[in-house]
C-alpha positions as CSV (number, residue, x, y, z in Angstrom):
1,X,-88.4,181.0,-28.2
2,X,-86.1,179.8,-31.4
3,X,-83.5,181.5,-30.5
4,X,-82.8,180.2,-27.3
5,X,-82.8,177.0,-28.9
6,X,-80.1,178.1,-31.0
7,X,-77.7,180.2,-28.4
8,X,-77.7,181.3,-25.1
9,X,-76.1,183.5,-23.3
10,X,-74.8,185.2,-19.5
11,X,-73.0,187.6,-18.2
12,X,-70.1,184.7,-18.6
13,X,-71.6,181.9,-20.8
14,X,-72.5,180.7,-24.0
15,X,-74.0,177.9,-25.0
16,X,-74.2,177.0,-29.0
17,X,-76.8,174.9,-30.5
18,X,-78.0,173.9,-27.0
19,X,-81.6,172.2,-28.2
20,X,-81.4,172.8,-32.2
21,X,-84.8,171.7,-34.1
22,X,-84.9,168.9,-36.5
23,X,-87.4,171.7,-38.5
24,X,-84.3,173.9,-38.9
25,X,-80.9,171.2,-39.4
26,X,-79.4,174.2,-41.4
27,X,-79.5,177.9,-41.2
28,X,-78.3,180.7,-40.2
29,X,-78.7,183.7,-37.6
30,X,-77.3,187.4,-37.6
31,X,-76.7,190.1,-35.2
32,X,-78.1,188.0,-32.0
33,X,-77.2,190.2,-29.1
34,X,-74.8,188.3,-26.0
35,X,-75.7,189.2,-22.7
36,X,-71.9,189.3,-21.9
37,X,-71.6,192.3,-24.6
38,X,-71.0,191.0,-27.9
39,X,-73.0,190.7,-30.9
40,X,-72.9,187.0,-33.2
41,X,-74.0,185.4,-36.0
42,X,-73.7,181.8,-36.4
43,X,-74.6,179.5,-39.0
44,X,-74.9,175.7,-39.3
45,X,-75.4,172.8,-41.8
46,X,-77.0,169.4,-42.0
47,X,-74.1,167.5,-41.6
48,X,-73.1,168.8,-37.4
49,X,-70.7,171.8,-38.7
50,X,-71.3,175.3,-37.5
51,X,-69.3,178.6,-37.3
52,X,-70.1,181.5,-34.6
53,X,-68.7,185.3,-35.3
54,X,-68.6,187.0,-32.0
55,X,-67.8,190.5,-32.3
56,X,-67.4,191.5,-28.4
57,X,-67.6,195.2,-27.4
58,X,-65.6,195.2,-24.2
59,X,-63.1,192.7,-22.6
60,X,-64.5,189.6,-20.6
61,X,-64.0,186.0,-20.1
62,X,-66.4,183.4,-21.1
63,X,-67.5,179.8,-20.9
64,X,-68.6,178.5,-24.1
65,X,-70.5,175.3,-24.4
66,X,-72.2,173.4,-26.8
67,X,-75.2,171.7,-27.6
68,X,-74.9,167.4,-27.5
69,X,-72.9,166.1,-30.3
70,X,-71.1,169.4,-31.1
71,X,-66.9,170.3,-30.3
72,X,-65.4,173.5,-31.0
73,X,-62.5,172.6,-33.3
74,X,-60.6,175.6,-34.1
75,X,-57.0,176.0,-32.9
76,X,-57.0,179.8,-31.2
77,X,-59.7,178.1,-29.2
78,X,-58.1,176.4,-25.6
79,X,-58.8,172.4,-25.2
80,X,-62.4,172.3,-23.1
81,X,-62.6,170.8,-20.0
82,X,-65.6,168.5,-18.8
83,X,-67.6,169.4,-16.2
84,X,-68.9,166.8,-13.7
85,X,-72.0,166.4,-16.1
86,X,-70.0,165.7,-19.3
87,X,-70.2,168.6,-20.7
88,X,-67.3,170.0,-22.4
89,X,-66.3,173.7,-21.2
90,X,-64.0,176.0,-22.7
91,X,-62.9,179.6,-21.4
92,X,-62.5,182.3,-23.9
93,X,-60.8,185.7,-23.7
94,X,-62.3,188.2,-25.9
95,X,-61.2,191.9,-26.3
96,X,-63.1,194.4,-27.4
97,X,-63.3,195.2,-31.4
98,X,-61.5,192.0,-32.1
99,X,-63.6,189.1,-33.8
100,X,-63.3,185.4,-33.0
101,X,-64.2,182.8,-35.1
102,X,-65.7,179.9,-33.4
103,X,-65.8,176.5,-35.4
104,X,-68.2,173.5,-34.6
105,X,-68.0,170.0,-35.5
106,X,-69.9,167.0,-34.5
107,X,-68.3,164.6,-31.7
């Protein structure tokens, strides 16, 4: 399915861009559904950039990841952490009715 080649979500994880086409290298996606409770739209370009709205609809505590060559950027956003595979982690509060702005950028 496209869409779990462009997010991907648990009960505590999200994972942007995780496997993103070469047929789609910009474009955008509304109102995708998280399994943790929050709806998102996220858009990318050509060039690595990408943004993610999450509009969570009850307080939790994620992981978010991304797909290879991607780093969130923006500075609400904690410093990841790498996990024992590389891959950078980083926990996010969200509270319910409050949007976060995620920001991607290549590595």
């Amino acid at each position: 399915m496209v869409i779990e080649m462009l997010v991907q979500s648990t009960s505590d994880r999200l994972i942007l861009l995780p496997a993103l086409p070469d047929t789609y290298p910009a474009g955008e996606l509304c109102g995708v559904r998280t399994r943790f409770g929050a709806r998102m739209d996220l858009s990318w370009t050509d060039d690595g950039h990408a943004t993610a709205v999450l509009r969570p609809t009850r307080d939790t505590r994620v992981d978010v990841r991304t797909g290879e060559g991607r780093t969130l950027t923006d500075g609400a956003t904690p410093d990841p952490t790498e996990t024992s595979a590389g891959t950078p982690v980083t926990l996010l509060d969200l509270t319910a009715g409050v949007d976060r702005v995620l920001t991607l950028r290549p590595r």
